[in-house]
MIPA-676531 format. One record per atom (N, C-alpha, C): residue in one letter; x, y, z. Coordinates in steps of 0.02 Angstrom, whole numbers, plus 50000, padded with zeros to 5 digits. Last residue first. Layout:
AXYZ...
This chain:
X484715202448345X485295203148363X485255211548356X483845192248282X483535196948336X484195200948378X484325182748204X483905189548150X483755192248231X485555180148222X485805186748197X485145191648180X485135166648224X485365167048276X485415176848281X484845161048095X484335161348139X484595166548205X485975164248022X485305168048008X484975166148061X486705152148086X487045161648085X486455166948081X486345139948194X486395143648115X486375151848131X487675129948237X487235135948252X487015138248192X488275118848252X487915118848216X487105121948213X489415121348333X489645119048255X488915120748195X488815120248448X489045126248420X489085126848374X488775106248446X488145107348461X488385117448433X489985101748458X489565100448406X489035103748392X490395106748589X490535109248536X490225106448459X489415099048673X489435104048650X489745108748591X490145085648631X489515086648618X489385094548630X491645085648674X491265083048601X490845088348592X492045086448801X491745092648764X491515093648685X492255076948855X491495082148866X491455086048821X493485073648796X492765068548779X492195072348803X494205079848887X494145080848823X493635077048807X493905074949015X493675078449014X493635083848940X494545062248998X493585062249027X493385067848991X495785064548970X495265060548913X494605061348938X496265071149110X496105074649026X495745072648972X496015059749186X495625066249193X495685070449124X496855050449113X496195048049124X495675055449135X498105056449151X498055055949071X497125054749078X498225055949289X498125064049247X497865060149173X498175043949307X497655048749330X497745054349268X499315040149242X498675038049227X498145041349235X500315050249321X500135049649248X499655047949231X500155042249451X500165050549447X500075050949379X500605030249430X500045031449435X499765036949444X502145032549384X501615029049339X500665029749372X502515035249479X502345039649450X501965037849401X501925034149672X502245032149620X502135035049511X502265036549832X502275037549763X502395037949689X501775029749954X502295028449907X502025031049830X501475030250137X501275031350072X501755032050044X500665024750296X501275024950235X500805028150180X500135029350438X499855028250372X500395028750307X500345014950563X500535021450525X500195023150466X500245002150629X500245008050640X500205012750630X499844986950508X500354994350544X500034998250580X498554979150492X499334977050489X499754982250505X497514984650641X497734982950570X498474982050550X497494979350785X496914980450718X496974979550663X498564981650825X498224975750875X497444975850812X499064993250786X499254985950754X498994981550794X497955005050745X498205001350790X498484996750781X497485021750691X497965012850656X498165010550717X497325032550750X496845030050710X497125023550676X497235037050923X497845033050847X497195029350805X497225054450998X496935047050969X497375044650923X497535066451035X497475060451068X497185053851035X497325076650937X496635074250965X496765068751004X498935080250902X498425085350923X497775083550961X499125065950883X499545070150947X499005075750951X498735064550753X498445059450807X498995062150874X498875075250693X498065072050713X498285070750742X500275068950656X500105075950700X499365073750721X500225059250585X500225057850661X500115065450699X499505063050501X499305060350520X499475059550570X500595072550419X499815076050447X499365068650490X501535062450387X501725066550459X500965068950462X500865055450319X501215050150365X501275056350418X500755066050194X500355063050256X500225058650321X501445074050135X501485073150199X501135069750246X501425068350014X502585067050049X502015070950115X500225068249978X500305060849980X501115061350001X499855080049956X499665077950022X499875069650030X500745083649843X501075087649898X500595086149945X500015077049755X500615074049757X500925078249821X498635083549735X498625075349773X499545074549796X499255095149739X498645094249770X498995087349796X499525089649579X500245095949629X499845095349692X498435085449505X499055081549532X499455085949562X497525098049531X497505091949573X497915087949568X498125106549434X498155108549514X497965099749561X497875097949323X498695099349346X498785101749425X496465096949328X497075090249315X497645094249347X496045109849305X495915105749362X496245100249358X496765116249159X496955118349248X496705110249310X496235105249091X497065105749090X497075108349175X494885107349100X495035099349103X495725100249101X495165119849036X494515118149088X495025111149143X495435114748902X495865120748961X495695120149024X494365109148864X494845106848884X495465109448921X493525119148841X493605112248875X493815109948900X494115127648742X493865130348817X493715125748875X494295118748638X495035122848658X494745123648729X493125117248598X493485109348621X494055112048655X492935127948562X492355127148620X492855120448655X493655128648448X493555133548506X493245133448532X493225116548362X493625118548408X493885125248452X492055122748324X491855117148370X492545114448403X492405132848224X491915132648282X491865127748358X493085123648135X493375131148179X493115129748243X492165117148080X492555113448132X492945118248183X491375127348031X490795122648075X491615120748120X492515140647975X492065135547977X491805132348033X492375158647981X492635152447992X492185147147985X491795171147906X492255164747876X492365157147902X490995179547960X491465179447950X491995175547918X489715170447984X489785176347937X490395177447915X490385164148095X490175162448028X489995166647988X490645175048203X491335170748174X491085168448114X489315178548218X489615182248183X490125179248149X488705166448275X488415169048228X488995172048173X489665167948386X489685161248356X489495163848278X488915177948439X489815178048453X489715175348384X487695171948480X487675179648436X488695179348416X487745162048564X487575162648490X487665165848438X488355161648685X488885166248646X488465164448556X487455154548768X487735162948792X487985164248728X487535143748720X486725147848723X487095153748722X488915139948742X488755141948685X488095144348692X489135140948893X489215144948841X488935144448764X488215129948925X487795136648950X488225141248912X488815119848859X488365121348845X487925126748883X490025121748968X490095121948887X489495124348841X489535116549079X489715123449086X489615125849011X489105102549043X488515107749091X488875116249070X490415097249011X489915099249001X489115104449000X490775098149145X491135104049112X490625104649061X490085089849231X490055098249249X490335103949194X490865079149179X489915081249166X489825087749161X491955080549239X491805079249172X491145082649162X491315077649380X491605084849355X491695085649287X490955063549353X490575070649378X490695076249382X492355058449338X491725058549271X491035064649289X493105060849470X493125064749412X492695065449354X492055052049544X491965060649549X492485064649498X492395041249485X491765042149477X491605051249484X493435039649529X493625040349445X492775042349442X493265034949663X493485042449638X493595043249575X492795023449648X492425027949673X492575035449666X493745017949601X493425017149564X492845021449581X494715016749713X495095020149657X494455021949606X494225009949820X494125016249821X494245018949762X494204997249732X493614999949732X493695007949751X495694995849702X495264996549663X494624999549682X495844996049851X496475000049793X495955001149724X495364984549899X495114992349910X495704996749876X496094973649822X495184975649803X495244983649843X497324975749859X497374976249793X496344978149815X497054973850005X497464981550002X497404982149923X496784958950017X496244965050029X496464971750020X497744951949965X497254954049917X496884957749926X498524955650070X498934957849993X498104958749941X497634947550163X498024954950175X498124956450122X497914932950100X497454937750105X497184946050119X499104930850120X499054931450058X498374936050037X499894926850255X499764935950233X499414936250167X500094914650259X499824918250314X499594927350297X499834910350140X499584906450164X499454909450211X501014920150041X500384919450011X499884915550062X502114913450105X501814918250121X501264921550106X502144895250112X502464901850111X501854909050123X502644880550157X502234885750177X502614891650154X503014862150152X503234870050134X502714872750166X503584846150226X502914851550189X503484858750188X504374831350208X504384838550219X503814840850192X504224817350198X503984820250262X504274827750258X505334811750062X504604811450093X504444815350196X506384821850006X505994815550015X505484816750049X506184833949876X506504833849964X506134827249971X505624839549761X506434839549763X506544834149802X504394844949811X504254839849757X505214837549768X504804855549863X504514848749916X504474845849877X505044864049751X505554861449810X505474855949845X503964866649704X504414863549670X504964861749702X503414875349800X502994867249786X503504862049747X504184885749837X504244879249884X503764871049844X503944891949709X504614889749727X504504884249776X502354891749700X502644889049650X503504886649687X502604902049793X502034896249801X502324892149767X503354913949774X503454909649822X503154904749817X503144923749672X502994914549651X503494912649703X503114935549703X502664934949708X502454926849670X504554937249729X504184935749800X503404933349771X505874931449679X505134931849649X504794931449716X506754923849762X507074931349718X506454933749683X506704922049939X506564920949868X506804924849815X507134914650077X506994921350045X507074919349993X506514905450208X506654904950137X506744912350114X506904895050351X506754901550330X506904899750252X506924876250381X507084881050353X506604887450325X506334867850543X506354867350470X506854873950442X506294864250668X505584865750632X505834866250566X507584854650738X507544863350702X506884860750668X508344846850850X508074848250798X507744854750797X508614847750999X509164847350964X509034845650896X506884840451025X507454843151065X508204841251021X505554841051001X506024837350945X506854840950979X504714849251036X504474841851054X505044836951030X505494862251108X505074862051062X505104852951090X506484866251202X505704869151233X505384865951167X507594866651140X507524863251201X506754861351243X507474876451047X507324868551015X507384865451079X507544888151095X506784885151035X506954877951052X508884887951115X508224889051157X507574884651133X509394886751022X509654882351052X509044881351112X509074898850957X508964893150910X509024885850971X508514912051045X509074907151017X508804900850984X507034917851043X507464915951067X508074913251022X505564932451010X506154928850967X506734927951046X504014934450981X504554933351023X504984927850989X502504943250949X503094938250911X503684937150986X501264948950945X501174943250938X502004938650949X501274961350920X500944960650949X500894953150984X502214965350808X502354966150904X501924964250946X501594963150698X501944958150744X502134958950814X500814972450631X500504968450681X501064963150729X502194985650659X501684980750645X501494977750671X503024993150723X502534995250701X502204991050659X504144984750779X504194984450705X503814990650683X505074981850901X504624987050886X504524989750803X505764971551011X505554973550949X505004977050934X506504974051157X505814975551137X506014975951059X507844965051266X507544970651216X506854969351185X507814952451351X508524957651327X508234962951302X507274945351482X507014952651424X507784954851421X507824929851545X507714939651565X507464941351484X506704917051549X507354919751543X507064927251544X506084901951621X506144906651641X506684910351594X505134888251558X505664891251565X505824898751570X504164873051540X504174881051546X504914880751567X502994862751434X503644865251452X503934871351480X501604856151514X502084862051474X502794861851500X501334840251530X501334844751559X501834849651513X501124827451493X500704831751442X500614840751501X501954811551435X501834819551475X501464825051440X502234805151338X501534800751367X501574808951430X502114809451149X502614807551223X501854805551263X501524825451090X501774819251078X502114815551156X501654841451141X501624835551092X501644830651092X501524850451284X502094846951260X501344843451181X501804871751267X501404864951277X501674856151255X502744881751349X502644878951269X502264871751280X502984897251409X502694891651424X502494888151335X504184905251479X504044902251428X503484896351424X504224920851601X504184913751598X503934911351531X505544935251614X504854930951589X504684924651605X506164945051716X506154939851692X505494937551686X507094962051650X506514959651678X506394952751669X507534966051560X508214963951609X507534962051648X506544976251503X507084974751503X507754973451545X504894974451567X505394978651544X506254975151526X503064970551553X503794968751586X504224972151525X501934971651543X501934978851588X502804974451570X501164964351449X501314958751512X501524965351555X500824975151325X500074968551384X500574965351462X502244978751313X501684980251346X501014978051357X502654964051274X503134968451323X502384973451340X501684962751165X501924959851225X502124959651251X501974976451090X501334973451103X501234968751162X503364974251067X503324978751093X502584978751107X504084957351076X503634962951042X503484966551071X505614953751172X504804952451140X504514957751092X506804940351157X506684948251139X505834947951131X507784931251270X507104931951238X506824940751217X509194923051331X508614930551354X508114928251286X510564922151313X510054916851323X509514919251356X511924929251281X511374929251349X510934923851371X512264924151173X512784921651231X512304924451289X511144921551097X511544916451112X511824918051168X510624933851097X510124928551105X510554921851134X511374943951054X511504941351109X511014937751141X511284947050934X511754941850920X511934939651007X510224955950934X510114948750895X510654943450921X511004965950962X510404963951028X510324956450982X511604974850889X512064969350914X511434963850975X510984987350887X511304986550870X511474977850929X509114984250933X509754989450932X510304985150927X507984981250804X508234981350868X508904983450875X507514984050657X507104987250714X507454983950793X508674976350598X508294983250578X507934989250644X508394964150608X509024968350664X508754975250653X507424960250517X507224960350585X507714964850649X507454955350410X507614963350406X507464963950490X508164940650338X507684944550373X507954951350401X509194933450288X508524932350259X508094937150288X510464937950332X510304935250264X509634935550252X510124936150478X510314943550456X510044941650392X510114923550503X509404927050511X509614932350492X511494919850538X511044916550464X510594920350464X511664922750642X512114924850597X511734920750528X510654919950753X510954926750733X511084927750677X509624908950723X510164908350727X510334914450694X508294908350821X508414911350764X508894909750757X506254902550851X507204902350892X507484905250812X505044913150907X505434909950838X505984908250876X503204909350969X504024909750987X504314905550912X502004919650953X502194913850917X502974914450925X501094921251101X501434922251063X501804914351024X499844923551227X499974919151192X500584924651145X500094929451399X499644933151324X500284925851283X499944934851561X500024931851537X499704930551439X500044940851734X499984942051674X500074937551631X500844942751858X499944939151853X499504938451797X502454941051818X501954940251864X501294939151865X502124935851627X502574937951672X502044941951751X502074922051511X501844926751581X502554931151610X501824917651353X502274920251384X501924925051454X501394901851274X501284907551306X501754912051337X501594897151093X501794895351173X501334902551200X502174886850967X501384891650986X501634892651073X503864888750861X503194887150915X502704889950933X505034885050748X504434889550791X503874885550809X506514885850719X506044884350770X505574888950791X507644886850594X507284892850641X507064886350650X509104891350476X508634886150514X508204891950561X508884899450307X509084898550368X508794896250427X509314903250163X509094898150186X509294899950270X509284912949999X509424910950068X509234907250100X508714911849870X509344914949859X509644913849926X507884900649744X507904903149817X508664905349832X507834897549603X507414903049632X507544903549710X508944887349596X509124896349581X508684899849585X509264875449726X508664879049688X508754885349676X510374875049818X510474872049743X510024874849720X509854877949933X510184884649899X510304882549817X509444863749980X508864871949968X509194876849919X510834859450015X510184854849979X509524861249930X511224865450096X511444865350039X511014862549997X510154864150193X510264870250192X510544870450110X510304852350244X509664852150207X509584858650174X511574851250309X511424845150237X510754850150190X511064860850393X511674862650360X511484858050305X510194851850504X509944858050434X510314862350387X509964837950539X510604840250516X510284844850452X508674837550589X509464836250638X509964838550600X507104843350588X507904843750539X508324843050586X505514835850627X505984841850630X506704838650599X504574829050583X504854826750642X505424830250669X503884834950477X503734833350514X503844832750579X505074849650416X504834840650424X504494840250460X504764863350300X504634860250396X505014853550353X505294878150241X505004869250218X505544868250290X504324893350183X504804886750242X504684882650227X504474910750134X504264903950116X504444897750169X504684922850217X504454921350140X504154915850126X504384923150357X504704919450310X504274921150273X504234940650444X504064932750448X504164928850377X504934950750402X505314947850464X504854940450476X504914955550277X505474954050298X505484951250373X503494953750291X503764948950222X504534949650248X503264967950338X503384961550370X503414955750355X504174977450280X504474975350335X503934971350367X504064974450116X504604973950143X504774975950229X502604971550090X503084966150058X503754968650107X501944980750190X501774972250213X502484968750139X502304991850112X502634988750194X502434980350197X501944990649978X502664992850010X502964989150080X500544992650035X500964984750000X501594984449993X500525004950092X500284999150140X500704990150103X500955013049987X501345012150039X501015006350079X499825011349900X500365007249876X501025009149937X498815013449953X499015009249964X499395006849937X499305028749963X499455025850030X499115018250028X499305032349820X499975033449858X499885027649931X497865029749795X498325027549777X499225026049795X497445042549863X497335035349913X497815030049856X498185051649821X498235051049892X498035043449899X497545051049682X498275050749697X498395048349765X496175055349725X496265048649687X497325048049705X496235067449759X496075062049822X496435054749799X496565074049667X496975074549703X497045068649748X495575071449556X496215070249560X496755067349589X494445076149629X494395070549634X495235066449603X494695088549667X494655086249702X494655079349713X495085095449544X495575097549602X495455090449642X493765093049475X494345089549457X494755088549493X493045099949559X493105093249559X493295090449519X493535113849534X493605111549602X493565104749585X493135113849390X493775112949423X494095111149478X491885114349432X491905108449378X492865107849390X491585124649493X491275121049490X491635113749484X491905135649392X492195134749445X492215127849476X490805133749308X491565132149272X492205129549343X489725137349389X489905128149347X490545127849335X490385151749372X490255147849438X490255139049427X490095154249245X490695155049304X490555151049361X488955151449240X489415149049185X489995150149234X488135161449324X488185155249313X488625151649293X488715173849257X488915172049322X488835164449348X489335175749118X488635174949118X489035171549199X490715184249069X490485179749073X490015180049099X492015195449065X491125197749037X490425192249051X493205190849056X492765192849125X492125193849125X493855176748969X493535182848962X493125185349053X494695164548969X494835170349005X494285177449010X493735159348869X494075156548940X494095160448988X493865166448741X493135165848798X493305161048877X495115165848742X494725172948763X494275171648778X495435154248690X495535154948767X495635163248793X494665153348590X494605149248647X494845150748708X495555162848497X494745162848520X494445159748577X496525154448492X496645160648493X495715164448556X496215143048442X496595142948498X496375148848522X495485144548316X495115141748368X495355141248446X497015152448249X496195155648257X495985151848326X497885142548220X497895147748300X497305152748302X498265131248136X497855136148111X497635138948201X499565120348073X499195122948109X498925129148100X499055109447927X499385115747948X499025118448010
């Protein structure tokens, strides 16, 4: 049966104003770093689960999920296309050519990884039209231009309708002079990722004139329906495909990225569960400066009737109230700096002139963030268990005041 005594009582000495200034102040104390370690903990949780957000969906969308090359490259990638889609873990397929080449323009000059694309298949598998203007993909073909990264458009200074030169080294054969070729700048991709830094996209017909296997294709794009058993899909695929195809998927060029955003997800995460257990502590610390303070209180309630457990929940009630406010202000805290911080960041970075994310540095530009609720809960549920678990021991420690000792100098 519930019994609203230990409630009742608890959260008069909560609320009470009469308090020992110390005690106020720890109490204070101990809320701020809940506020604080809460809040932070949410925030950095939010922004790397926006950083894995982005690397799975805009640049997992614009460099392959998965590919299976030949060696000697694909003449007929329609055969090899139906061939791929038969597998019910892979949902798209589409040819591409890619190469290591350079790209100059007048005295300038910066390596990139040239893709050839075929417009109308590359929509299916890749998010790449996304970031260029309407209809610019599909004029790779009838222009026969070259789109660059907005990283390599600015290292080379060249602009649109501006002409580049292609330089692709030869392979194989008894010539060992590059292949080059001049075409205009149709448009700048501008992902905000590391790719602008690096990428240029031609026609399919392009790629393959300039590649070592002229009127062959490097192989097939993959999109998957399990992104995170791409490995597994292509191994079981090349196992399928005769002899001279390899795979590659995305776990090979980005897998390491994914794992470094999961370890500092954890470690920062683990550094701030540390400043909530230190505010835990604090409440502690506070708990036991009340009960010294309230002996004489305590004394009397036993005289009065109530029992040892009474007791020791009205100290577990003040605790934890404690451990309720600083949890709830710090998830409202963490959750109203984690919808602005993409914008408080770029403000910084307009107010002080500076970009603190460079994609010539790190995989974006920006500081994403995604919130999510399952990890807004954990937290909170983790800050209330710390901070109910402090308050065991003092309230035990109230439980087992003695009345006569405490009443004879009263």
């Amino acid at each position: 049966m519930f019994n609203p005594f230990p409630l009742f009582i608890g959260l008069r000495y909560t609320g009470s104003r009469r308090r020992n200034q110390l005690v106020s102040f720890i109490s204070g104390i101990s809320i701020a770093g809940l506020v604080l370690g809460v809040g932070l903990l949410i925030v950095v949780l939010s922004v790397m689960n926006g950083f894995e957000r982005e690397l799975r969906e805009r640049i997992l969308g614009i460099v392959p999920q998965a590919a299976v090359y030949h060696r000697e490259g694909v003449a007929d990638w329609e055969a090899l296309r139906r061939q791929v889609l038969a597998q019910p873990a892979i949902v798209d397929a589409a040819p591409f050519v890619q190469l290591q080449g350079m790209v100059a323009h007048r005295r300038k000059a910066t390596p990139v990884l040239l893709y050839g694309v075929d417009p109308v298949r590359e929509a299916a598998i890749s998010v790449v039209e996304n970031y260029l203007d309407p209809g610019l993909l599909s004029r790779l073909e009838s222009d026969g231009g070259v789109i660059l990264g907005a990283g390599v458009a600015a290292e080379l200074s060249a602009g649109i309708d501006q002409r580049v030169n292609l330089f692709v080294p030869a392979f194989g054969g008894q010539s060992r002079t590059p292949k080059v070729l001049a075409l205009p700048v149709l448009g700048i991709l501008e992902s905000g990722t590391e790719l602008d830094n690096s990428l240029a996209l031609v026609s399919l017909a392009t790629a393959s004139q300039l590649s070592s296997f002229p009127g062959r294709v490097s192989g097939l794009r993959l999109r998957v329906d399990n992104l995170f058993q791409a490995a597994v899909t292509i191994r079981d695929l090349v196992r399928s495909l005769p002899a001279g195809y390899y795979g590659s998927d995305w776990t090979r060029t980005h897998g390491n990225l994914y794992h470094a955003i999961q370890i500092s997800k954890n470690l920062v995460g683990l550094l701030l569960l540390l400043i909530i257990a230190i505010a835990a502590f604090n409440v502690v610390s506070t708990l036991v400066m009340v009960v010294v303070d309230k002996h004489g209180d305590i004394a009397i309630l036993r005289t009065l009737g109530a029992s040892s457990g009474e007791i020791m929940a009205v100290f577990m009630v003040q605790g934890s109230l404690i451990g309720l406010v600083g949890t709830v202000l710090g998830v409202a805290v963490g959750l109203g700096l984690s919808l602005c911080v993409q914008d408080l960041v770029a403000w910084l970075e307009q107010v002080l002139s500076i970009q603190f994310l460079k994609s010539d540095v790190y995989p974006i530009s920006y500081l994403p963030a995604e919130i999510r609720a399952a990890d807004s809960v954990l937290v909170a549920v983790t800050a209330l268990s710390m901070s109910f678990i402090a308050t065991l021991y003092p309230a035990w420690r109230a439980s087992k005041v003695n009345p006569a000792e405490s009443l004879r100098y009263e």
